[in-house]
DRENBAVO-290845 format. One record per atom (N, C-alpha, C, O): residue number from 0; residue in one letter; chain; x, y, z. Coordinates in nm, 3 decimals. Atoms other than C-alpha are relative to their C-alpha. Layout:
N
+-------+------+--------+---------+---------+---------+
| vexro | pavo | lumvex |       x |       y |       z |
+-------+------+--------+---------+---------+---------+
|   NUM |    A |      A |       X |       Y |       Z |
...
+-------+------+--------+---------+---------+---------+
This chain:
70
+-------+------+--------+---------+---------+---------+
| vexro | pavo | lumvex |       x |       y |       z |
+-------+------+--------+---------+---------+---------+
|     0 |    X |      A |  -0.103 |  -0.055 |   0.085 |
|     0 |    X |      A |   0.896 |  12.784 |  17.518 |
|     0 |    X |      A |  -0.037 |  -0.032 |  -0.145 |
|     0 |    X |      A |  -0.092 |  -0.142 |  -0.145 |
|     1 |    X |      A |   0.023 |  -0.037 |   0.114 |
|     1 |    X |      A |   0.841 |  12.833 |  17.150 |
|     1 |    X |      A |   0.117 |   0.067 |  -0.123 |
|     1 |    X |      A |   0.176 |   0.175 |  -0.119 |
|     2 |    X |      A |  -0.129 |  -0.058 |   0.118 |
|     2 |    X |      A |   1.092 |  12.887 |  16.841 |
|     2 |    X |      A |  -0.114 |  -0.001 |  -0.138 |
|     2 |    X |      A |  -0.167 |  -0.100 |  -0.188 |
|     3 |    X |      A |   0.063 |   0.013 |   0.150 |
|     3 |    X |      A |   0.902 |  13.004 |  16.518 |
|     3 |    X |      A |  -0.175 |  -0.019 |   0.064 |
|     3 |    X |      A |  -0.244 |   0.005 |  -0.035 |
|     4 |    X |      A |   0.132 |   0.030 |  -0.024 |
|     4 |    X |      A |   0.537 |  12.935 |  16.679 |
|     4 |    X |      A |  -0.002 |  -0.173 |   0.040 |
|     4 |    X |      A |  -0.110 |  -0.230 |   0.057 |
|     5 |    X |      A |  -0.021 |   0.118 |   0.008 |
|     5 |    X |      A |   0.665 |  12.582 |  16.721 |
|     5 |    X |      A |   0.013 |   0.009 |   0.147 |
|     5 |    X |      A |   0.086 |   0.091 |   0.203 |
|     6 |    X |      A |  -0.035 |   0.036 |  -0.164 |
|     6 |    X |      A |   0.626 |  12.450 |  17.105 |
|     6 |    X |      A |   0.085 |  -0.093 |  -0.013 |
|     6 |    X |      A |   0.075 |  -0.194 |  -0.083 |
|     7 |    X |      A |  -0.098 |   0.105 |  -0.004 |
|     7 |    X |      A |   0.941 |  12.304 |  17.204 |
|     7 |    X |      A |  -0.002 |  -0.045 |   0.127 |
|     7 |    X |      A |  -0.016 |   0.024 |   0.228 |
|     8 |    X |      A |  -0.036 |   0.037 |  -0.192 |
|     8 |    X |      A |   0.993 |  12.064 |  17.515 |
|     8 |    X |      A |   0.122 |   0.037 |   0.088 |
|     8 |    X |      A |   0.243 |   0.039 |   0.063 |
|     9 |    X |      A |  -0.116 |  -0.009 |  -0.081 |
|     9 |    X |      A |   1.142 |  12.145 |  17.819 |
|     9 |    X |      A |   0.114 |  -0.035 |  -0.011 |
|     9 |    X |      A |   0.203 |   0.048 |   0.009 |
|    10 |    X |      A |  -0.137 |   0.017 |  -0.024 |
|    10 |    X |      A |   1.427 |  11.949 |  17.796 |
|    10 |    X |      A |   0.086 |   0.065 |  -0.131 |
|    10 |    X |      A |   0.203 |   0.094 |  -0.108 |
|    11 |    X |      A |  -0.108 |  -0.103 |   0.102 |
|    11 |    X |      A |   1.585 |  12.133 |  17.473 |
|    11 |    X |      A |   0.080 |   0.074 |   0.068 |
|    11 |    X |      A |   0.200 |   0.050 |   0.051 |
|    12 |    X |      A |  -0.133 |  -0.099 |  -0.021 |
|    12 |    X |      A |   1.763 |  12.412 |  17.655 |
|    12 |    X |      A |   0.082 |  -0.149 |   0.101 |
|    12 |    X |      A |   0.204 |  -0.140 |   0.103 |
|    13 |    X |      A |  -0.077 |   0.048 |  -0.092 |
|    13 |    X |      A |   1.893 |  12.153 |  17.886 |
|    13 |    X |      A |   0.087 |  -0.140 |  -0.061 |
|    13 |    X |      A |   0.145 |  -0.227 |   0.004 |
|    14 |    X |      A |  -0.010 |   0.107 |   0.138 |
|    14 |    X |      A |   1.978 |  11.918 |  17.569 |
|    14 |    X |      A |   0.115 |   0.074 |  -0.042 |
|    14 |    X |      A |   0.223 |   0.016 |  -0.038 |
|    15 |    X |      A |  -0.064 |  -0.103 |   0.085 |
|    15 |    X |      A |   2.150 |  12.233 |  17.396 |
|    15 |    X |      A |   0.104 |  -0.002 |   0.155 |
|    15 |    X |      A |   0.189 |  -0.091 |   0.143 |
|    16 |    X |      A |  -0.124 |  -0.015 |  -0.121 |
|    16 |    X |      A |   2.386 |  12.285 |  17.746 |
|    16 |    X |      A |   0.023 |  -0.117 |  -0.024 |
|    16 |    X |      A |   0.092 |  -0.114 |  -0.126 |
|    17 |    X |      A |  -0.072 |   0.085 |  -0.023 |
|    17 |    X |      A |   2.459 |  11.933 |  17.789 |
|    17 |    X |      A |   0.100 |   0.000 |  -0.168 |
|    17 |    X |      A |   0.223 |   0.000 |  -0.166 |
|    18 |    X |      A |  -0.081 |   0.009 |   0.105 |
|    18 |    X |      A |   2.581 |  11.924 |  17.420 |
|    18 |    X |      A |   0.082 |   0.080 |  -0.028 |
|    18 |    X |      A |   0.166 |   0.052 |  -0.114 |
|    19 |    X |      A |  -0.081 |  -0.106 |   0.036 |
|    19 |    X |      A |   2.744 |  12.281 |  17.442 |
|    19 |    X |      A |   0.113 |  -0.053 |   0.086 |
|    19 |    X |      A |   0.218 |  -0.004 |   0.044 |
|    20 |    X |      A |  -0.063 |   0.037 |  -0.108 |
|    20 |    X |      A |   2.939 |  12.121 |  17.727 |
|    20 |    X |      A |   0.143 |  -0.132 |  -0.075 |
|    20 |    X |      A |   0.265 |  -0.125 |  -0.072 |
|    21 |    X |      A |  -0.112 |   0.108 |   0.065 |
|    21 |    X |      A |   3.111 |  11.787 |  17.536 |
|    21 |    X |      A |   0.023 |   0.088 |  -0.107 |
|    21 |    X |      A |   0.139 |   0.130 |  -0.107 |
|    22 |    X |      A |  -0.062 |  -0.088 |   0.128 |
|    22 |    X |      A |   3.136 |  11.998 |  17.224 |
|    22 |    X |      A |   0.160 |   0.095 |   0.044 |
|    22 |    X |      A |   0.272 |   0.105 |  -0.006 |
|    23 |    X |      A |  -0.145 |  -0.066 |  -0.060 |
|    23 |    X |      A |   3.357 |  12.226 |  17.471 |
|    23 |    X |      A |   0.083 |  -0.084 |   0.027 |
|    23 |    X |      A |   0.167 |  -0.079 |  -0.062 |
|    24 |    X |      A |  -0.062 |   0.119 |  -0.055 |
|    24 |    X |      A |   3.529 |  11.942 |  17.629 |
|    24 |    X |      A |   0.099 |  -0.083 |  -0.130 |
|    24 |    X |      A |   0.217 |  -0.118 |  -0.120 |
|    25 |    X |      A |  -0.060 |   0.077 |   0.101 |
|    25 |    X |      A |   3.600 |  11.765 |  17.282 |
|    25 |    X |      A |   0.126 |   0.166 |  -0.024 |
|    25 |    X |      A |   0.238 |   0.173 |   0.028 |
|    26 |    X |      A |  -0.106 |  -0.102 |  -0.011 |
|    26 |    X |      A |   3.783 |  12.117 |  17.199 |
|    26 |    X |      A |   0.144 |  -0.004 |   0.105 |
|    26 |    X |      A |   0.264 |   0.005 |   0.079 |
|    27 |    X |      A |  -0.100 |  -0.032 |  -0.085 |
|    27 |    X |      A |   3.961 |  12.131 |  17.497 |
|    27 |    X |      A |   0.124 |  -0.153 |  -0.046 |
|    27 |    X |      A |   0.238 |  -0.162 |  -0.093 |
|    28 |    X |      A |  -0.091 |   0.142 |   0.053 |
|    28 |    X |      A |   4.092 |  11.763 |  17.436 |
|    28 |    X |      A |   0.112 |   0.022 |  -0.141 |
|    28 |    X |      A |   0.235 |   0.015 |  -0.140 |
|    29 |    X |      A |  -0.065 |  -0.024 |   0.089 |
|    29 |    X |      A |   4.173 |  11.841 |  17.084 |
|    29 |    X |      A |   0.104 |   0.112 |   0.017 |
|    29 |    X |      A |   0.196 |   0.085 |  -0.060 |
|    30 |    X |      A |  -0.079 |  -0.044 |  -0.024 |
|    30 |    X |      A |   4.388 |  12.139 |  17.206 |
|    30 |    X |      A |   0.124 |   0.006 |   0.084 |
|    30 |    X |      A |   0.231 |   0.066 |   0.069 |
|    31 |    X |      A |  -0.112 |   0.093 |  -0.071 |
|    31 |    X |      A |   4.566 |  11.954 |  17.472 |
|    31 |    X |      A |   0.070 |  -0.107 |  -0.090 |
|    31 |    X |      A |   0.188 |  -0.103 |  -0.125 |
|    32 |    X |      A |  -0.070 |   0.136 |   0.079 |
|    32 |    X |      A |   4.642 |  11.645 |  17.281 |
|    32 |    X |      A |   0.105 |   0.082 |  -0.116 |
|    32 |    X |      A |   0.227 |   0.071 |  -0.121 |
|    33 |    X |      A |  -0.091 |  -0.081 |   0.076 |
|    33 |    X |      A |   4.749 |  11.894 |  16.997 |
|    33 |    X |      A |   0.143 |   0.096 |   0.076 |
|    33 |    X |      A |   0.245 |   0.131 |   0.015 |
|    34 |    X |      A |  -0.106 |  -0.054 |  -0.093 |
|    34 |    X |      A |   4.978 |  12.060 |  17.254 |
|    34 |    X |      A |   0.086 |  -0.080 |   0.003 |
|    34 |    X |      A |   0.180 |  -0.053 |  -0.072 |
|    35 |    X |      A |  -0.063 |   0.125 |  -0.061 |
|    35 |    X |      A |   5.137 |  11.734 |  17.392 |
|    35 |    X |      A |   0.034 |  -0.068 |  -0.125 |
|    35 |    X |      A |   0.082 |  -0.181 |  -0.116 |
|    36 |    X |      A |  -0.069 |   0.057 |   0.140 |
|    36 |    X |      A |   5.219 |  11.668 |  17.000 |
|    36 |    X |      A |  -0.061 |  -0.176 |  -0.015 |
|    36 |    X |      A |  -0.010 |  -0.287 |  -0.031 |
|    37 |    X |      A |   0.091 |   0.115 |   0.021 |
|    37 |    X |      A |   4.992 |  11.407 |  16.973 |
|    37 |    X |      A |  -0.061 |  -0.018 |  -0.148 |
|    37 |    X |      A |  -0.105 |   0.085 |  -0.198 |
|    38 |    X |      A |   0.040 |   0.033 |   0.135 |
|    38 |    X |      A |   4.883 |  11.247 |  16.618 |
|    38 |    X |      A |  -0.114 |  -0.001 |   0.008 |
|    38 |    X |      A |  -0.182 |   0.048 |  -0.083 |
|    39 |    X |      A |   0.171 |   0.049 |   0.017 |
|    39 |    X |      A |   4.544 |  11.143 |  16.716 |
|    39 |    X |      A |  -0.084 |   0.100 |   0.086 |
|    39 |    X |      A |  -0.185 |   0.055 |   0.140 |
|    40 |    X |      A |   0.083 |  -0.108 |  -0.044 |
|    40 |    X |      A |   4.413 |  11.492 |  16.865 |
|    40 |    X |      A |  -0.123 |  -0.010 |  -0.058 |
|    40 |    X |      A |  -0.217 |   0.003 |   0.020 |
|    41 |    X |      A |   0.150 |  -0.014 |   0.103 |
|    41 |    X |      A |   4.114 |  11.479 |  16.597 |
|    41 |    X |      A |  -0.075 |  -0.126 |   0.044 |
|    41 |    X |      A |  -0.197 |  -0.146 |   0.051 |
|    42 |    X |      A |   0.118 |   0.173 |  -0.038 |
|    42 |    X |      A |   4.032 |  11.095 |  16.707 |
|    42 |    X |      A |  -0.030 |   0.057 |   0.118 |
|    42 |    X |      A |  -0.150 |   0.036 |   0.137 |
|    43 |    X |      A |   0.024 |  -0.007 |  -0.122 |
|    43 |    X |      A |   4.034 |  11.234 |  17.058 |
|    43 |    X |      A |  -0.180 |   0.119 |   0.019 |
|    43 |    X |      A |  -0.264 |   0.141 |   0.105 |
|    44 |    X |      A |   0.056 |  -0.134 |   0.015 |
|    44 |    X |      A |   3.819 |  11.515 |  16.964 |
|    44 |    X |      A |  -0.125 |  -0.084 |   0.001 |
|    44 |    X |      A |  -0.202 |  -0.115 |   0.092 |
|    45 |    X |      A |   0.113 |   0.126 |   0.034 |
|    45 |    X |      A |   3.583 |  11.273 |  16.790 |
|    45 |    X |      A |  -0.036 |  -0.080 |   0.077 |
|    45 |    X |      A |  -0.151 |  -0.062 |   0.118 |
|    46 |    X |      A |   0.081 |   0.077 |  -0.105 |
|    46 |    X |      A |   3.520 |  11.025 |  17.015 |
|    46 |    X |      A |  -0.035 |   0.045 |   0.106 |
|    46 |    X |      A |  -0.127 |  -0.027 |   0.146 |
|    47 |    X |      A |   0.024 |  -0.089 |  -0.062 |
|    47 |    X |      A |   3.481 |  11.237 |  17.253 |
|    47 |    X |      A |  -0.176 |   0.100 |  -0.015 |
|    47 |    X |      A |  -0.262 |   0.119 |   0.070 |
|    48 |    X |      A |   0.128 |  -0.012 |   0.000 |
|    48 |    X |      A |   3.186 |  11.391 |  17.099 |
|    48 |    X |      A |  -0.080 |  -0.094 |  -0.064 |
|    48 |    X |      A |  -0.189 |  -0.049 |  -0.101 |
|    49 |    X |      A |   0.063 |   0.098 |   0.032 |
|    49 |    X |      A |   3.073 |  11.049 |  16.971 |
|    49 |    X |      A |  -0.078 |  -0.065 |   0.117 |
|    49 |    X |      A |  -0.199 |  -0.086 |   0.128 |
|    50 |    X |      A |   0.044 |   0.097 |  -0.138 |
|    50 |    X |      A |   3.083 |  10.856 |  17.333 |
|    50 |    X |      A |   0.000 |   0.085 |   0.104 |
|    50 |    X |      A |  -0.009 |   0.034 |   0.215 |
|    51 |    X |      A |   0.045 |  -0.082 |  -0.134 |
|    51 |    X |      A |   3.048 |  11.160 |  17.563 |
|    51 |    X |      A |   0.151 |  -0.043 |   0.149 |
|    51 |    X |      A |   0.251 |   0.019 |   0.114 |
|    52 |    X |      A |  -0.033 |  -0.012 |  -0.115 |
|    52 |    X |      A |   3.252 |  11.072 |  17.924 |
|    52 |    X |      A |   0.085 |  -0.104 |  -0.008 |
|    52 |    X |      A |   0.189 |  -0.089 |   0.055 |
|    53 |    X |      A |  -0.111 |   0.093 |   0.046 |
|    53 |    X |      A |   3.431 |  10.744 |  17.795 |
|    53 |    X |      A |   0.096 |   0.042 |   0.000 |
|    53 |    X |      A |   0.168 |   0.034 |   0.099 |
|    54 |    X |      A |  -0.133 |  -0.064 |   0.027 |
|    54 |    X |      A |   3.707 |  10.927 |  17.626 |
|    54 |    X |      A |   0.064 |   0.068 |   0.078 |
|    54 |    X |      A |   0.185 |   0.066 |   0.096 |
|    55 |    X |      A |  -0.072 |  -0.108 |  -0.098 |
|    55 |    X |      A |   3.737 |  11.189 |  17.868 |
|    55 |    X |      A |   0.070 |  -0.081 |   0.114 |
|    55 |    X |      A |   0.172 |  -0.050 |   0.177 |
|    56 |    X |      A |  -0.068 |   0.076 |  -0.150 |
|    56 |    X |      A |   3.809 |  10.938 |  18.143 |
|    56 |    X |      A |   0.127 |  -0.058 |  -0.048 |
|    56 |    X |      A |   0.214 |  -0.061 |   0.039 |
|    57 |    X |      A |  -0.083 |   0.112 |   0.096 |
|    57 |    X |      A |   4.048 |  10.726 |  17.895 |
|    57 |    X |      A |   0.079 |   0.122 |  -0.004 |
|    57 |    X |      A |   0.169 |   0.125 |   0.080 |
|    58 |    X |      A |  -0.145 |  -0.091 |   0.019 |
|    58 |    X |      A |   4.260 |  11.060 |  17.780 |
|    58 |    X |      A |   0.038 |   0.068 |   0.150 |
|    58 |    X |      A |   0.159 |   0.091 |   0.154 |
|    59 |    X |      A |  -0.059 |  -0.049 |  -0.114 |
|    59 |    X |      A |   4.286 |  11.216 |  18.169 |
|    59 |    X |      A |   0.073 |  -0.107 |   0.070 |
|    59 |    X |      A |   0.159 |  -0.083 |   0.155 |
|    60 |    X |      A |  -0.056 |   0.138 |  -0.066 |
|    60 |    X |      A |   4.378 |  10.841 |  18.267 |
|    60 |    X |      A |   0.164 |  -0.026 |  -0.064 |
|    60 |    X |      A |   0.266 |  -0.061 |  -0.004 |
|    61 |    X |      A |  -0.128 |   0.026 |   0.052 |
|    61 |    X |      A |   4.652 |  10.815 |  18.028 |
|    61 |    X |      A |   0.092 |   0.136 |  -0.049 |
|    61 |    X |      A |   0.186 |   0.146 |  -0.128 |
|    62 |    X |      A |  -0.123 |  -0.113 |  -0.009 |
|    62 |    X |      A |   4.809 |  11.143 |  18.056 |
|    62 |    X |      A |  -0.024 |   0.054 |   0.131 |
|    62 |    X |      A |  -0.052 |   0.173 |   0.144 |
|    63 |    X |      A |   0.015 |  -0.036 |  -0.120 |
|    63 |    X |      A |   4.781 |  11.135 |  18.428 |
|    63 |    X |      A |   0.117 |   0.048 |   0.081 |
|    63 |    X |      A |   0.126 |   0.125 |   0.177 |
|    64 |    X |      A |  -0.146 |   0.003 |  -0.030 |
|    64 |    X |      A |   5.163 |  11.085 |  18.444 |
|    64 |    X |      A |   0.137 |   0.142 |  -0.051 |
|    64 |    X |      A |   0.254 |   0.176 |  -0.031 |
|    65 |    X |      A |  -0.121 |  -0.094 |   0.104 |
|    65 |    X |      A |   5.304 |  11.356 |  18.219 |
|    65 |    X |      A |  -0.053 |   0.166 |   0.064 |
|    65 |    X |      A |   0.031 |   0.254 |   0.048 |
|    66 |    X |      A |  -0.016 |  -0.093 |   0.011 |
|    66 |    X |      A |   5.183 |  11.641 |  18.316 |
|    66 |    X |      A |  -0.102 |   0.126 |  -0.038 |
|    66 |    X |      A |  -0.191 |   0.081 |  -0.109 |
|    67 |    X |      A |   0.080 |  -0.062 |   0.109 |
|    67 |    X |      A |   4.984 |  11.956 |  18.190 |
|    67 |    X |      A |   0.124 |   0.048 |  -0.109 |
|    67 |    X |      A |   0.247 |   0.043 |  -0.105 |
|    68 |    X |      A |  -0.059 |  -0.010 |   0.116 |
|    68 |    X |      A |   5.059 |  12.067 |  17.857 |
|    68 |    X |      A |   0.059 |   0.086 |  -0.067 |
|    68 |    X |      A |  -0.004 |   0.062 |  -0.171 |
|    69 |    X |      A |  -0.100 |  -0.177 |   0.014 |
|    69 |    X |      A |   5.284 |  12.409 |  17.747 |
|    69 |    X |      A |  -0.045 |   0.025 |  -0.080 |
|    69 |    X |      A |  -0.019 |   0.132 |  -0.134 |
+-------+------+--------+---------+---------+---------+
């Protein structure tokens, strides 16, 4: 694979998905949390694409009780 004449390694496209993936994920967070009237939607967002699978476990853990979000 090649961009520009430049050989790129294999793992790029599979670099570019894993990151298109938390990037989605941080979204989704930030639009739930923003739903559920939450202050710290943007921290959620953020750490989220800071620490990858942390957060996600931490915000589905503590809104396990309430509900989805209208």
């Amino acid at each position: 694979m090649s961009l520009f004449g430049v050989a790129l390694p294999w793992s790029l496209p599979l670099t570019l998905v894993v990151y298109g993936i938390v990037l989605a994920v941080a979204v989704w967070i930030y639009r739930d949390a923003k739903a559920r009237g939450s202050r710290h939607a943007l921290g959620w967002a953020v750490a989220t694409v800071v620490f990858a699978i942390v957060p996600v476990l931490l915000y589905m853990y503590l809104h396990r009780d309430v509900g989805p979000a209208r």
